[in-house]
N, C-alpha and C positions, 0 to 999 in steps of 0.2 A: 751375698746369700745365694743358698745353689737354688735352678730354674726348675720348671717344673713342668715335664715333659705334657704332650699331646697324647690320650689315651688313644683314641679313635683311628692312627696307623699304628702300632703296637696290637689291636684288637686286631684290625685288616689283618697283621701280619700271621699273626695264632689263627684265624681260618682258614688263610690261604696256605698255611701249612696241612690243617688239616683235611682240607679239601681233596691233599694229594694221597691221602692215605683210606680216606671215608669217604663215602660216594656221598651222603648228603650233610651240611653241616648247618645248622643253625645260628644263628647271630642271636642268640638271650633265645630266642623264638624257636619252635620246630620249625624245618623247613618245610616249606608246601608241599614237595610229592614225594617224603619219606614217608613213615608207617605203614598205615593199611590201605593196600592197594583197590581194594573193593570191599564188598561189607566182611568187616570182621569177625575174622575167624568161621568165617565162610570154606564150602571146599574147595574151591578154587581160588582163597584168598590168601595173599603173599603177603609178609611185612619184613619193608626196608629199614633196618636198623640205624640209628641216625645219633649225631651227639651233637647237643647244645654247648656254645661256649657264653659264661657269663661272668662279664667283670665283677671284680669283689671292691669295697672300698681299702684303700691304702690310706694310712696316717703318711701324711709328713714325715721326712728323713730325718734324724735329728743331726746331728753337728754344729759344728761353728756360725756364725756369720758371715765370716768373712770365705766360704768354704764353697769355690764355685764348683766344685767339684763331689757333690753330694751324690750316693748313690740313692736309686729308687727301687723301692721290693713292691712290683705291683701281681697282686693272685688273681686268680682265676679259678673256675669251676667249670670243670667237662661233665657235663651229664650224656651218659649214655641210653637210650632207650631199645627194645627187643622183646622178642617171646619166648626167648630160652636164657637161663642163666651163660650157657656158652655162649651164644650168640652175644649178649650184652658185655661180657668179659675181654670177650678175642676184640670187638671193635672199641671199645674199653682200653687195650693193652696196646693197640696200634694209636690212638688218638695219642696217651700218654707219650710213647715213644716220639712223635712227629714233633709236638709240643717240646719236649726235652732236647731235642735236636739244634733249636735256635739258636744258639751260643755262638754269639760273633756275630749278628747280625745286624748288620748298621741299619734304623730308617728314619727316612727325612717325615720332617714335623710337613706339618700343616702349613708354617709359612712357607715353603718350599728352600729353604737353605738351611735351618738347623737340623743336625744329624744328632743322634742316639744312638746308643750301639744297645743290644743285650748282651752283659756278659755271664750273664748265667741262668739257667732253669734249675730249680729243682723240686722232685715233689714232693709234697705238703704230705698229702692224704690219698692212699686207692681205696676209695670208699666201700663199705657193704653193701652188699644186693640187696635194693628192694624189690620187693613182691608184692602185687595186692592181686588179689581175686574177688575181689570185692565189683570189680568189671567185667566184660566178657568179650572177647576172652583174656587167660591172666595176662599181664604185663611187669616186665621187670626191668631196674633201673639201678646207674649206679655213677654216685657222682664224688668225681676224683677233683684234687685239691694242686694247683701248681702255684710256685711263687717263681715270678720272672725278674731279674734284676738287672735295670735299665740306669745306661748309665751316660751322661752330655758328653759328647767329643767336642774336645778342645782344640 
C-alpha cells in the first residue's frame, strides 16, 4: 500500500516559496507585523498586504494495494488580505504564481531520509473579492484555491 507523506515540510515549502514573492506570509495565522501599521485608517496609517497559507483536508489516494507508488493531491488556500481591490489582486496574482512554480521539487520528510517530490501544481480556484465595510476602514480579501500533487521517490 502507497505511504502517506508528512504535511508539515510540504507546508514549510509553499511559504518559503512565498516568502520570496510577499513580504509577509502567514502560516493558517496573519502574520504579526502585516496590516495596519498604526491605528486604522488613520492619516498617517499604512497597510501591509499579507497572504495566509491554509491546509485543506485531502482524502486518501485511491488505487491498488499493492501500489507503492500512489500519488497525493494535497490543496491549499491562499488568502490575501489589503485596502484596495488592486492591491489584494496584484499580491494575490504573485502568491498564485510562486506556488505554481514548485513543480520538481523534491523535500525530505520528517524522518530525515524519505524524500517526496511535487510533481505538479495547479490551480483550483482565483477566488472573488471580498469586501466588507461593515469595519473601518473597508477591507478586502481574496482566497485562491491550489492542488499540489506530491509524489514518494523511489
Amino acid at each position: 500500500m502507497g505511504s502517506t507523506p508528512d504535511r508539515a515540510p510540504l507546508t514549510d515549502a509553499i511559504v518559503t516559496a512565498l516568502s520570496t514573492v510577499v513580504e509577509f506570509v502567514g502560516d493558517v495565522v496573519a502574520p504579526q507585523d502585516a496590516g495596519w501599521q498604526s491605528y486604522p485608517g488613520g492619516n498617517e496609517s499604512v497597510f501591509i498586504p499579507y497572504v495566509t497559507v491554509t491546509p485543506q483536508p485531502s482524502p486518501a489516494p485511491e488505487g491498488s494495494l499493492g501500489d507503492g507508488q500512489i500519488d497525493w493531491r494535497l490543496p491549499y488556500t491562499l488568502t490575501t488580505y489589503g485596502v484596495t481591490r488592486q492591491q489584494i489582486e496584484d499580491v494575490a496574482d504573485d502568491a498564485r504564481r510562486a506556488v505554481l512554480g514548485l513543480n520538481n521539487i523534491s523535500i525530505t520528510m520528517n524522518d530525515g531520509t524519505t524524500v517526496w517530490k511535487i510533481i505538479g501544481v495547479t490551480s483550483q480556484n482565483i477566488g472573488g473579492v471580498g469586501f466588507t465595510d461593515q469595519i473601518k476602514p473597508t477591507a478586502y480579501s481574496q482566497s485562491d484555491s491550489v492542488l499540489v500533487w506530491f509524489s514518494k521517490k523511489l
